[in-house]
C-alpha positions as CSV (number, residue, x, y, z in Angstrom):
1,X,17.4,12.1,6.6
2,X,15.3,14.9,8.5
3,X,16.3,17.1,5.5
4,X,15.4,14.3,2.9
5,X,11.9,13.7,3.8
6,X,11.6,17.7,3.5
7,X,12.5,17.8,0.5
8,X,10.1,15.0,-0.6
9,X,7.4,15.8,1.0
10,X,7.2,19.8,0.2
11,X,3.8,20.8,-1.1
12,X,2.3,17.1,-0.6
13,X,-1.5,17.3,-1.3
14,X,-3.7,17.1,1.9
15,X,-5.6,13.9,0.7
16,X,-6.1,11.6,-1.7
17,X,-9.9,12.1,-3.0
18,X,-11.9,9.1,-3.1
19,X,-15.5,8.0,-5.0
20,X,-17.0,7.8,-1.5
21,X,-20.4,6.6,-0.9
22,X,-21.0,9.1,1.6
23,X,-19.0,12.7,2.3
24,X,-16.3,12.9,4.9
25,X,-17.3,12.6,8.3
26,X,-17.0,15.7,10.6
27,X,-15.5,13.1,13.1
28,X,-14.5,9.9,11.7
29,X,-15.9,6.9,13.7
30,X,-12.8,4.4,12.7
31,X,-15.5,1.8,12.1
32,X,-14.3,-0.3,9.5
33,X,-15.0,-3.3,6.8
34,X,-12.6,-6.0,5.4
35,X,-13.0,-7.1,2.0
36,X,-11.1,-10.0,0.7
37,X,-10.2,-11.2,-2.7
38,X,-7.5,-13.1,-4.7
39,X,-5.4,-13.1,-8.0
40,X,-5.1,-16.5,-9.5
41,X,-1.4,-18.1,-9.6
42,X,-0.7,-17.1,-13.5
43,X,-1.4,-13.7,-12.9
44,X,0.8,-13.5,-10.1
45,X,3.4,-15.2,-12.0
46,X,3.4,-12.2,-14.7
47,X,3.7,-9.8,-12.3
48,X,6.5,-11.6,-10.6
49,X,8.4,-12.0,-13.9
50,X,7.8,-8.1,-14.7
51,X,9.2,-7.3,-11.5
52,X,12.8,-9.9,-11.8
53,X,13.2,-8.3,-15.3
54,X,13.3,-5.0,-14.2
55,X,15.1,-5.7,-11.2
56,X,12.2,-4.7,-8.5
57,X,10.6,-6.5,-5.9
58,X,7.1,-7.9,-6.1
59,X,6.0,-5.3,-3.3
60,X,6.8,-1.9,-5.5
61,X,5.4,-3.6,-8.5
62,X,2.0,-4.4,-6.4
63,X,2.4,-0.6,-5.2
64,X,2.6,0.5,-8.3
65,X,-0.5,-0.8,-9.2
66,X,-2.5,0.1,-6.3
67,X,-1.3,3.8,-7.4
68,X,-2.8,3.9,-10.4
69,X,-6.0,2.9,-9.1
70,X,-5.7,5.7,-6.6
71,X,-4.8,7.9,-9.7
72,X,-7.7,6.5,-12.2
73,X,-10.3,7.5,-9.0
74,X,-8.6,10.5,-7.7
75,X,-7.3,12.3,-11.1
76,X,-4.8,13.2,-8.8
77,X,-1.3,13.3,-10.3
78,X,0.3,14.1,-7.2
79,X,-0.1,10.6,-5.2
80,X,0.9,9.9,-1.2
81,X,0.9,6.4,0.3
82,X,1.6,5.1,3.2
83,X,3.9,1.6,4.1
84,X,5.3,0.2,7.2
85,X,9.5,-0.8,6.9
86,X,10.6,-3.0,9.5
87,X,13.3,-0.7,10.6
88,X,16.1,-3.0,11.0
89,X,18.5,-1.6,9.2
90,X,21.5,-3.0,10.7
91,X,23.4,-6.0,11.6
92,X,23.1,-5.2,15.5
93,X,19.4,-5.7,15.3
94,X,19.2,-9.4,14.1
95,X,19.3,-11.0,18.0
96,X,16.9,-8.6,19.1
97,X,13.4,-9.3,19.9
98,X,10.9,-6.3,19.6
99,X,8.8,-4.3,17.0
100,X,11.0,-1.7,15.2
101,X,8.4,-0.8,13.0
102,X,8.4,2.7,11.3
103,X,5.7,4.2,8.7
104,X,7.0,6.1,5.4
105,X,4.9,8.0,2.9
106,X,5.7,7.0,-0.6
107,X,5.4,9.6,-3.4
108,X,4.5,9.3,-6.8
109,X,3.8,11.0,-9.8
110,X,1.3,9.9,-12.4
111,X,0.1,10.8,-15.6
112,X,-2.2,9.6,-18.5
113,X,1.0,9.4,-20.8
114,X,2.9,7.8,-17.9
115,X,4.2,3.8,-19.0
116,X,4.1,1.5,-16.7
117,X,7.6,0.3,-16.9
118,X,8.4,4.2,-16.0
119,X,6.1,4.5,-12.9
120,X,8.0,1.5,-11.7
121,X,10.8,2.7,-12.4
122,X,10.1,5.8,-10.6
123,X,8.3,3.2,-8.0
124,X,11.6,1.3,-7.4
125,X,13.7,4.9,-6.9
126,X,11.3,6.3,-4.2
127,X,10.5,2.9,-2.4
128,X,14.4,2.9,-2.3
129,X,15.6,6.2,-1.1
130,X,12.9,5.5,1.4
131,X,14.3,3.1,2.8
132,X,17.8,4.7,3.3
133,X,16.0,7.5,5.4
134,X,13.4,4.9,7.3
135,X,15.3,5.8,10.7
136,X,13.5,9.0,11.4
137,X,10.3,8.5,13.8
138,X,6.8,9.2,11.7
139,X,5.6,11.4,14.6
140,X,8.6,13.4,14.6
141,X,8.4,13.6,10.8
142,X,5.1,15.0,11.5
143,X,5.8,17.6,14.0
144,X,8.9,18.7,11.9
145,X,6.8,19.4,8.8
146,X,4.7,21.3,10.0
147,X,1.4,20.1,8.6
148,X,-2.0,21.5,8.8
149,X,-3.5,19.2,11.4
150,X,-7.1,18.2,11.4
151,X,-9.0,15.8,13.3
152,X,-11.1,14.4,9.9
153,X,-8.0,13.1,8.7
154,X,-4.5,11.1,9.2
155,X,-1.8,13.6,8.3
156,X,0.2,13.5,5.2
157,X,-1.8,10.4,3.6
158,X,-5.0,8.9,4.1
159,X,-4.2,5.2,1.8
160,X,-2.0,2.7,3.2
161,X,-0.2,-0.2,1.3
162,X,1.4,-3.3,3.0
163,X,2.6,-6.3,1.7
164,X,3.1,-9.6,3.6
165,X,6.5,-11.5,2.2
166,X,5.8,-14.3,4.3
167,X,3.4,-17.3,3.2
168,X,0.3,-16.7,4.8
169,X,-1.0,-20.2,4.7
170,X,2.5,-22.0,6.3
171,X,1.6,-24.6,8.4
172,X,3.2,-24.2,11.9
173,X,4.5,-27.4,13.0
174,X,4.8,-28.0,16.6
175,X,5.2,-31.3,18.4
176,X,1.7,-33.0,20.2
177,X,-0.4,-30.0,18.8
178,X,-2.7,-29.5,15.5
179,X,-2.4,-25.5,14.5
180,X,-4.9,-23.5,12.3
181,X,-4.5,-20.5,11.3
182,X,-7.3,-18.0,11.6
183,X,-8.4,-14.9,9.7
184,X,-8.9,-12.7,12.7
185,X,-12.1,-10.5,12.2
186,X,-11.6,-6.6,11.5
187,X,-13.7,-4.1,12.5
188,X,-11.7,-1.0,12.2
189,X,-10.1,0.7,9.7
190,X,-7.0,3.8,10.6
191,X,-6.9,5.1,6.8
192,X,-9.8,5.6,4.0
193,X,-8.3,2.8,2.3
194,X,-6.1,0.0,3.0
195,X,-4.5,-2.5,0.3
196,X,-2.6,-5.8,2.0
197,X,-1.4,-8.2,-0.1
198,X,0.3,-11.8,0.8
199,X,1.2,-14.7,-1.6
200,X,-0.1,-17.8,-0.7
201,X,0.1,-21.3,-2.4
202,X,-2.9,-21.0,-4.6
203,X,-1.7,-17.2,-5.8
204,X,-2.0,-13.7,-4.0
205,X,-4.3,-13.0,-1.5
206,X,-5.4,-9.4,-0.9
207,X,-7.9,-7.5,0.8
208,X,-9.4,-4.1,1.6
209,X,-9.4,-2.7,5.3
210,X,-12.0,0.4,4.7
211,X,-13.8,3.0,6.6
212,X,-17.6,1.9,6.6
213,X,-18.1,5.6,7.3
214,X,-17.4,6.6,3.6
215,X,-17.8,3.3,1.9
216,X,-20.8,0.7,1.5
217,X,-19.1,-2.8,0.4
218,X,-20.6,-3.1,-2.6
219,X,-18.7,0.1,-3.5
220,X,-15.6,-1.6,-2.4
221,X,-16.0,-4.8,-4.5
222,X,-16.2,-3.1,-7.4
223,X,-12.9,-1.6,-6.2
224,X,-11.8,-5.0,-6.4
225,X,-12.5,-5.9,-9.4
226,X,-11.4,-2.9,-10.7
227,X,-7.6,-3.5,-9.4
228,X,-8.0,-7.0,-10.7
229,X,-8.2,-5.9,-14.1
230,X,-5.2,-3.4,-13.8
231,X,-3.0,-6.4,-12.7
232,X,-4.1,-8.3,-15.3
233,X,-3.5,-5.9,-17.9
234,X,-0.3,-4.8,-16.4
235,X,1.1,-8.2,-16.3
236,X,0.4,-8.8,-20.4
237,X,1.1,-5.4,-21.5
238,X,3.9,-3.7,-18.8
239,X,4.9,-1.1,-21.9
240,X,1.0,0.2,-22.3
241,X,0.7,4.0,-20.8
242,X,-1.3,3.9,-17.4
243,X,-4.3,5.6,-18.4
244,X,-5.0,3.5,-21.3
């Protein structure tokens, strides 16, 4: 596994560049915003049967999506993200309580001429092989590697992507009590940029975890909108080359 990641992550770039409002702090502040927005049930729907017919989840079809904004933005061919996997990857783990939570940086290669079908096929094959070599600690991946370290950034990516299977609006039912569930209120952001995504009953609900240091929320709205359009268009024309 230690020899996988590598291999994969040889010659990474050292950031995604972002349109940022403002240039990189010398010393980020971690202050951050929280921008949320949703995709209406048909959409979702589309993207769900894009994903069954080519045998892919619903998270590395949302990925892939969220990479091509990165690319359209960056111009950057060679893209890192970062995901958490649960890090259960065996039997013995079901009974046990605890977080086993691990990070992996997903790597993908974009182009103009690039299909969409192919970058999720491509998707599908890293997500994957990611998963088969989740067991190897981030931090130790880290210190392996090697990397330049600097105290502006988060080494090896600065995006993260995260997908919630779970229905976010399920009522919890407990006996002689009334439950709510509550948004809690962010204020922080670890990366640049953070997509989350989580279906709920009326379609998916997403939002944007952000550092306020480099982006006003206008800026970030527009974002949204923008990745709304690419999941529309994705979900009618899956065949259509990404930089169209």
């Amino acid at each position: 596994q230690l020899q996988y990641w590598k291999t994969q992550l040889s010659g990474i770039p050292d950031y995604i560049p972002l349109p940022t409002d403002r240039p990189y702090p010398e010393m980020p502040s971690y202050q951050g915003g929280f921008y949320e927005f949703y995709l209406s049930k048909e959409v979702l729907q589309n993207l769900k049967k894009i994903s069954q017919k080519r045998s892919c989840s619903l998270y590395m079809t949302l990925l892939s999506v969220f990479s091509i904004l990165l690319y359209r933005y960056s111009k950057l061919q060679d893209i890192v993200i970062g995901s958490p996997v649960a890090n259960r990857t065996g039997q013995h783990f079901e009974n046990l309580i605890g977080l086993f939570l691990n990070t992996v940086a997903l790597r993908l290669t974009l182009s103009d001429t690039l299909s969409f079908d192919s970058l999720l096929e491509q998707t599908k094959e890293v997500v994957l092989s990611a998963y088969k070599n989740q067991n190897i600690p981030f931090e130790q991946l880290i210190e392996i590697l090697s990397l330049k370290r600097d105290l502006q950034r988060n080494p090896i990516f600065n995006v993260w992507f995260a997908h919630h299977n779970n229905e976010g609006d399920t009522q919890l039912n407990m006996e002689g009590l009334t439950t709510q569930y509550i948004s809690p209120k962010r204020i922080t952001s670890k990366f640049d940029l953070t997509l989350e995504t989580q279906e709920r009953s009326g379609g998916l609900h997403l939002s944007f975890e952000y550092s306020t240091d480099m982006f006003e929320e206008k800026t970030i709205q527009k974002t949204a909108q923008k990745i709304i359009k690419i999941f529309i268009n994705v979900g009618k024309n899956p065949h259509n080359t990404i930089g169209a």
